[in-house]
KOLZA-235144 format. One line per field, with one value per residue (C-alpha): x, y, z; residue number from 1; residue in three letters. Coordinates in pm, 1 decimal, always signed. Layout:
% KOLZA-235144
px: [X, ...]
py: [Y, ...]
pz: [Z, ...]
n: [NUM, ...]
res: [ala, ...]
END
This chain:
% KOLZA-235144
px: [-3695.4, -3465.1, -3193.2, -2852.0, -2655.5, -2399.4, -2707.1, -2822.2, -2503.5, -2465.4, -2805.9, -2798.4, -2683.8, -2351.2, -2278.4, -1904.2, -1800.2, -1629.8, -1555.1, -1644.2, -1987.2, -2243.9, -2190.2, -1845.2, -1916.1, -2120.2, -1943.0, -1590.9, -1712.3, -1928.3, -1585.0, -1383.2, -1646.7, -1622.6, -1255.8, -1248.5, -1459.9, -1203.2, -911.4, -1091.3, -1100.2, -785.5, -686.0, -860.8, -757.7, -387.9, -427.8, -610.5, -362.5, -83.0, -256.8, -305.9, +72.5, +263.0, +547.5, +925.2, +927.8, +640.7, +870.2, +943.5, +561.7, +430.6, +637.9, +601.2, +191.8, +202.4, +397.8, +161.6, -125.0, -0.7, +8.0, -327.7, -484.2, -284.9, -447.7, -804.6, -851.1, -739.8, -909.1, -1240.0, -1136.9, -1088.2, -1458.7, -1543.0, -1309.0, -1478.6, -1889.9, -1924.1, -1996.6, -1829.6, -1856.1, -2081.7, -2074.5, -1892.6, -2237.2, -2172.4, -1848.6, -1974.6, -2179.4, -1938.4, -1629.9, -1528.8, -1233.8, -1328.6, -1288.8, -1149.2, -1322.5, -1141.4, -1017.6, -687.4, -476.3, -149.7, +122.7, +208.6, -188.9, -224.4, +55.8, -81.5, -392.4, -285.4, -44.3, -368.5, -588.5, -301.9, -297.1, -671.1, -641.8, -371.2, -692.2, -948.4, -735.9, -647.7, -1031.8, -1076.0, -820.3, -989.8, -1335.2, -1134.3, -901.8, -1245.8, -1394.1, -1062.8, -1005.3, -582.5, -566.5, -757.5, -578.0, -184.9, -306.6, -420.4, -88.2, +106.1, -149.8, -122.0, +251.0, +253.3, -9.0, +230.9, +491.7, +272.7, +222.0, +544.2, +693.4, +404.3, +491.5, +920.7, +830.9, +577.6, +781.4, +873.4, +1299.1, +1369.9]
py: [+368.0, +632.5, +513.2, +616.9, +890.7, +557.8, +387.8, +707.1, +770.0, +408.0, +448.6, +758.0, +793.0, +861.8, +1232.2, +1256.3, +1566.6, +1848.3, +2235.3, +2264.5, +2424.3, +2216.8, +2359.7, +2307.3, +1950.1, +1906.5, +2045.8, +1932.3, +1574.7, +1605.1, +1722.1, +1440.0, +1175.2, +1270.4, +1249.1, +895.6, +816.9, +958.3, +807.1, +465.6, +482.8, +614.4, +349.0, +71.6, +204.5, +215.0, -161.5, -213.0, -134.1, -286.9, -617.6, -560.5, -404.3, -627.6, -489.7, -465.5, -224.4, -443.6, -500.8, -134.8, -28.1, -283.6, -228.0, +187.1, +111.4, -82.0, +166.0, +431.4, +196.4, +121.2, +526.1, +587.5, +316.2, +451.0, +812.4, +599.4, +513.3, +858.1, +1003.3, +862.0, +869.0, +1265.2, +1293.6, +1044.7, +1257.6, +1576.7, +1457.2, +1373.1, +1017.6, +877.0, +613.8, +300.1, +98.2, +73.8, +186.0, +469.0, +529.1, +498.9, +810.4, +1056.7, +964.0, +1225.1, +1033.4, +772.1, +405.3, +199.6, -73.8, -126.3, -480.2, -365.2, -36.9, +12.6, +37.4, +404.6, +515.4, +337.7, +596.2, +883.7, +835.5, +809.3, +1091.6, +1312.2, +1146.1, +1214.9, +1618.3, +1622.1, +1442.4, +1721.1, +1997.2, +1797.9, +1797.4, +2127.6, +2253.6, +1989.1, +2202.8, +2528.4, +2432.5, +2311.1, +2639.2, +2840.4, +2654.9, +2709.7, +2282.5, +2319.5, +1954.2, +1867.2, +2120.4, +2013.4, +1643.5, +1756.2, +1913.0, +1599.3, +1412.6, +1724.4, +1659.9, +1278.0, +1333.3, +1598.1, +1325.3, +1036.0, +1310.4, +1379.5, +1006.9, +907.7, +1233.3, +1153.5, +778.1, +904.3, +1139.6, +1134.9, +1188.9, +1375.3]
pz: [+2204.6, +1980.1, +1775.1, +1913.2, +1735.3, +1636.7, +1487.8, +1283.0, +1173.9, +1054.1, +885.0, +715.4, +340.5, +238.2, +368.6, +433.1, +662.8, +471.0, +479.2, +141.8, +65.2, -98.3, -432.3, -426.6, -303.7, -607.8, -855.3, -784.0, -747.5, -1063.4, -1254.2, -1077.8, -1151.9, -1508.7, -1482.6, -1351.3, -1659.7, -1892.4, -1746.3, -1742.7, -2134.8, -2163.3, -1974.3, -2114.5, -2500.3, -2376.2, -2249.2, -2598.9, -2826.3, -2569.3, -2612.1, -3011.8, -3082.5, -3343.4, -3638.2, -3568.7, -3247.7, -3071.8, -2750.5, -2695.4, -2787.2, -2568.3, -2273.2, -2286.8, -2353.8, -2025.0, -1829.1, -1957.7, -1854.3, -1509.5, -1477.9, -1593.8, -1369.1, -1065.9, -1081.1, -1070.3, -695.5, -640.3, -831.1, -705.7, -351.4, -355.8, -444.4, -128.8, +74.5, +44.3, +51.7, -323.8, -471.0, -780.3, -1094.8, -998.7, -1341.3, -1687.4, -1786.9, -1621.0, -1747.4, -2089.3, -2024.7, -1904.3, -2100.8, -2359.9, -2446.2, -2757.3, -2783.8, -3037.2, -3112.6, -3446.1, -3564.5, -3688.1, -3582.5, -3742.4, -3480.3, -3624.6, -3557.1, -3225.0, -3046.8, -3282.7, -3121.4, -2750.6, -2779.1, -2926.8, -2643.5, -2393.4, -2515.5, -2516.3, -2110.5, -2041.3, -2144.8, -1948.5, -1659.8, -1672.9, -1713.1, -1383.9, -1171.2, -1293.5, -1090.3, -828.0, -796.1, -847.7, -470.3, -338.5, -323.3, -308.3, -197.5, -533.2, -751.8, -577.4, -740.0, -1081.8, -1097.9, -1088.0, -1297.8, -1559.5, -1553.6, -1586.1, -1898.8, -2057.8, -2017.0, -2177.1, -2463.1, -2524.2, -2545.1, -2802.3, -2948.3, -2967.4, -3064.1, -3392.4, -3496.7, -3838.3, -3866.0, -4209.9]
n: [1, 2, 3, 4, 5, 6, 7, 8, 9, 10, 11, 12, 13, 14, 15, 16, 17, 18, 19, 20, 21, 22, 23, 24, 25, 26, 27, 28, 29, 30, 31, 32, 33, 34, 35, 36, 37, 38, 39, 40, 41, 42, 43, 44, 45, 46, 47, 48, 49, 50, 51, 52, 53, 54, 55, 56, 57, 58, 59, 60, 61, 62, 63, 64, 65, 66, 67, 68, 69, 70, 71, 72, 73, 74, 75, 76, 77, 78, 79, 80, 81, 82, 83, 84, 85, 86, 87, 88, 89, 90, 91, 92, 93, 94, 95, 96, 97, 98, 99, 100, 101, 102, 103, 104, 105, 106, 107, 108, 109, 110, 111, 112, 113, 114, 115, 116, 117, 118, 119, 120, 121, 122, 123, 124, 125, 126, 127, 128, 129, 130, 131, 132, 133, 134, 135, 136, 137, 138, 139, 140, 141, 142, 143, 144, 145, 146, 147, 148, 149, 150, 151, 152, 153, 154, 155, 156, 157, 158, 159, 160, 161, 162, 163, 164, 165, 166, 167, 168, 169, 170, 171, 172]
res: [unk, unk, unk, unk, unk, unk, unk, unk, unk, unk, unk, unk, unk, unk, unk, unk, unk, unk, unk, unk, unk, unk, unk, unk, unk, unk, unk, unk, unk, unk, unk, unk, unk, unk, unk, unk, unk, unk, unk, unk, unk, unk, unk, unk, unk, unk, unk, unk, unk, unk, unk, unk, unk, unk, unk, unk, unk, unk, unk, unk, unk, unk, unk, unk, unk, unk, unk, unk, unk, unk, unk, unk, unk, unk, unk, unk, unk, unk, unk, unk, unk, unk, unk, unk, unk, unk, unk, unk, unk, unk, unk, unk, unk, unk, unk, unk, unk, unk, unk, unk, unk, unk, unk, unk, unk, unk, unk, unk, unk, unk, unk, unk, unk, unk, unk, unk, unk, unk, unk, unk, unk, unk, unk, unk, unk, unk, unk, unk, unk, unk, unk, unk, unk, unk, unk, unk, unk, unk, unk, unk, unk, unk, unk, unk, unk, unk, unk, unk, unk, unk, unk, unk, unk, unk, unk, unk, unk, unk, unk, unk, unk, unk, unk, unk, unk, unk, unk, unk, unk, unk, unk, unk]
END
């Protein structure tokens, strides 16, 4: 007795329908995937120096460090689910993570409040670039759905930028 066409489809390995050719497939997911990794340590270095802000402007560095950090986290199921949504697959482990990210941790005992924003506004400019080079391979396989998101993530990234920017800003 043959399987029915419900039972193969049930069995077969993860092969979401899409337009896009293979390559495309491949190569959008591969930049998305690598994405997700950098937005995870972004993420996880915002939360960082949230949890380890202290000095006289710790209530309004704390709060805007969580509201960056509740931005950054919201762009990760997205993220990830755009790569499902055209055939690709995505992150499986921190281990993972740890092996795409081109965004540094911090694993530092102390950071002064002053070089905790320095270093997420610089890791905020460098996201805005990684983002940017992300919307290039998707504009290049013709992926507008992909590209329309990077836009707004771009945008929300140049925001983050500029706030850690305005806040570290030395006034003469």
């Amino acid at each position: 007795m043959s399987p029915s066409q419900a039972e193969k489809t049930r069995l077969a390995p993860l092969k979401t329908p899409s337009d896009l050719p293979t390559n495309a497939i491949t190569d959008i997911s591969a930049a998305l995937t690598t994405l997700l990794a950098d937005m995870f340590a972004l993420y996880l270095k915002t939360k960082n120096f949230h949890w380890h802000m202290s000095g006289p402007h710790f209530r309004d560095y704390h709060l805007l460090l969580d509201e960056q950090g509740e931005q950054i986290f919201a762009t990760t199921d997205a993220i990830a689910e755009r790569a499902r949504k055209i055939g690709g697959v995505t992150l499986r482990s921190i281990g993972h993570i740890a092996r795409l990210q081109r965004i540094a941790d911090n694993d530092a005992d102390y950071v002064t409040p002053e070089d905790m924003l320095a270093e997420l506004r610089d890791d905020n400019g460098r996201l805005v670039s990684l983002l940017r080079e992300t919307h290039e391979v998707c504009a290049e396989h013709n992926d507008v759905a992909t590209t329309s998101l990077l836009e707004v993530w771009i945008d929300e990234a140049e925001r983050r930028t500029w706030f850690l920017f305005e806040t570290t800003r030395r006034q003469k």
